[in-house]
N, C-alpha and C positions, 0 to 999 in steps of 0.2 A: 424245751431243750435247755440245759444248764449250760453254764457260760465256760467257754473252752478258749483258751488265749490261742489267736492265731498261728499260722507258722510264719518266716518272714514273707514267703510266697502268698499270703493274706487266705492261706486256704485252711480251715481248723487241720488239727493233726489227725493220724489214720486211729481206729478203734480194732480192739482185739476182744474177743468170743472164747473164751475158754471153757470150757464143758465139761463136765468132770463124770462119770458114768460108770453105774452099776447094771450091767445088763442080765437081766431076768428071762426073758424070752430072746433067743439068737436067731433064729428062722425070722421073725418080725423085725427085729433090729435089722435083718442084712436086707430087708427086703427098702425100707428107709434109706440103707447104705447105697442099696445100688440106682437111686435116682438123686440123691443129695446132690452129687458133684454138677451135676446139669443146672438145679434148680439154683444151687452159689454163681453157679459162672453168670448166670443171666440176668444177678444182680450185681455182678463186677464181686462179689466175693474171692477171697482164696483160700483155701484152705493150706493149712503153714505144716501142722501137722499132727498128727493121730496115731496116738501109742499106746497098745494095751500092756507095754512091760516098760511104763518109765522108771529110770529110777529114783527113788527117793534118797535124798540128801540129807535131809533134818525131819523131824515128827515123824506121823502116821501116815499113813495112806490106804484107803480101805477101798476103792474103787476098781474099775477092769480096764477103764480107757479115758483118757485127754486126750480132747481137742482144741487145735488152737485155728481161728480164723481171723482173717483182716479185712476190714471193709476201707475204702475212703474217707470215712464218715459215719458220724452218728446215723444222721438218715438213709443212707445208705443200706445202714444196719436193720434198724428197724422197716425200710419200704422191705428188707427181704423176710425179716421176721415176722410181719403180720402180712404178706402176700399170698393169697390164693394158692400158688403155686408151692409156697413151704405148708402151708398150713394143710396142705393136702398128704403131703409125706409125713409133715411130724406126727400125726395122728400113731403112726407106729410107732415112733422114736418115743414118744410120750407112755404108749402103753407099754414096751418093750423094757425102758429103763425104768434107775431112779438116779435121781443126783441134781447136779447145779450148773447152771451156766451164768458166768460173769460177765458185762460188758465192762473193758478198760478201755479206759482213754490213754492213747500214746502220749510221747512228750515232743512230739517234731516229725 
């Protein structure tokens, strides 16, 4: 785990999942959709939110949908990220899209 300065509550700061997606198959995509929100709640995830018409400000943007999610924690993140239970729905999400997900570190 890389070094993350505390907050003054001595607790690291929260992490954010930003997902940036091009979806190719939608039937497979929604099918991933409609169990995601179970499988984040039950790792304290939240999902902040999910736009297929953001708009863009500055550059390009060549994508269908961002999402943004907040964990407590790095590990947090990843117990949800490599858990049985994600690993079991991304199989869609994975075959369905293409594109990027970032993990950021908050600042407090």
């Amino acid at each position: 785990m890389s070094s993350v300065p505390l907050r003054p509550d001595h607790k690291p700061p929260p992490v954010y999942a930003l997902g940036q997606l091009t979806i190719r198959d939608r039937a497979r995509y929604l099918r991933y959709v409609r169990r995601f929100q179970e499988v984040l709640a039950g790792f304290g995830g939240r999902l902040l939110a999910a736009d297929e018409s953001p708009q863009v400000v500055e550059g390009a943007w060549e994508r269908d949908k961002v999402i943004l999610l907040a964990f407590e924690s790095t590990d947090a993140f990843w117990a949800f990220a490599r858990s049985g239970a994600y690993q079991e729905i991304a199989r869609d999400r994975l075959a369905s899209t293409e594109g990027s997900v970032l993990l950021i570190h908050g600042i407090g």
